[in-house]
C-alpha positions as CSV (number, residue, x, y, z in Angstrom):
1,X,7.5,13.7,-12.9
2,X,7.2,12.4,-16.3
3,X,5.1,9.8,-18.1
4,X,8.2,7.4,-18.4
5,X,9.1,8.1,-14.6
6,X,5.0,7.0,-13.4
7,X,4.8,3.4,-13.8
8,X,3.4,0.5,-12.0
9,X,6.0,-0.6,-10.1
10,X,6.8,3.2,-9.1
11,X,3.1,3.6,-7.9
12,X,3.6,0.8,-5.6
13,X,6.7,1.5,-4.5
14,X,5.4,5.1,-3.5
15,X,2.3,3.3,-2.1
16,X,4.8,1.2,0.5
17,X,6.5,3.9,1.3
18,X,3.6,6.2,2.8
19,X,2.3,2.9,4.4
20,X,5.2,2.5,6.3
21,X,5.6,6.3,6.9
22,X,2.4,6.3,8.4
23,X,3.5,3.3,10.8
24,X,6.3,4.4,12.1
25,X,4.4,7.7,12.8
26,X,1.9,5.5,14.6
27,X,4.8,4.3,17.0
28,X,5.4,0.9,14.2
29,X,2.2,-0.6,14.5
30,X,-1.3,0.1,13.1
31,X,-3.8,-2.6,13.5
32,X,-7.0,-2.4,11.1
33,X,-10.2,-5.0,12.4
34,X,-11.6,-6.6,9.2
35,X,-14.8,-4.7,9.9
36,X,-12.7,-1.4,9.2
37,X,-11.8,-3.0,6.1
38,X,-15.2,-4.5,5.2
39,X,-16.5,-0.7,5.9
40,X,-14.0,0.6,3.0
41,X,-16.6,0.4,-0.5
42,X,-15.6,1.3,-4.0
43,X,-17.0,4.9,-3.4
44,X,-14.3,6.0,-1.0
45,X,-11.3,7.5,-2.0
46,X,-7.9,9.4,-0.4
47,X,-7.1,12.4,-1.9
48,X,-3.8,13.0,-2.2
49,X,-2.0,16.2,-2.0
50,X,1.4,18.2,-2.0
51,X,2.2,20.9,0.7
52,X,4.8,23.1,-0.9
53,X,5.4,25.6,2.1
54,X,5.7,22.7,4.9
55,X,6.8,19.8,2.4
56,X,4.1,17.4,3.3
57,X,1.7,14.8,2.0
58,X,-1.5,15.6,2.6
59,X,-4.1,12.5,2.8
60,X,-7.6,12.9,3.2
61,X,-11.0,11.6,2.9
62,X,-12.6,14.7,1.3
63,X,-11.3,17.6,-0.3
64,X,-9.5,19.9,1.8
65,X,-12.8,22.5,2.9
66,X,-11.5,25.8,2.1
67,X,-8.9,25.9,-0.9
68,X,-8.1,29.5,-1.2
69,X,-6.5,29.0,2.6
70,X,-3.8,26.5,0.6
71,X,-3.0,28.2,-2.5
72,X,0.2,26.5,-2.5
73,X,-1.5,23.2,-2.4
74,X,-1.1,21.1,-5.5
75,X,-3.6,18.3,-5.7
């Protein structure tokens, strides 16, 4: 992906789009308490990454434990 291709409006679309992936995995609806939410802080973070092999997203909370198992990972 290029510079010109990563803007804004690109980042949220993707963003939307993994949301609602992730609902209708979860049968179309999620529900989140607002102590979940109040729990999230500035220091947590999703990393993000690319499953070549089984073309997948990978999210996750921490970095994935043992990288040299997912060489063709791309982070």
């Amino acid at each position: 992906m290029g510079e010109k291709e990563r803007s804004a409006l690109e980042d949220e679309q993707m963003l939307f789009t993994l949301l609602t992936a992730i609902v209708k995995r979860s049968g179309g609806e999620i529900r989140i308490s607002e102590d979940e939410m109040d729990s999230v802080s500035k220091k947590d973070m999703v990393m993000l990454y690319y499953d070549k092999p089984n073309k997948e997203l990978i999210l996750s909370t921490h970095f994935l434990e043992n990288p040299n198992l997912h060489s063709d990972i791309e982070n």
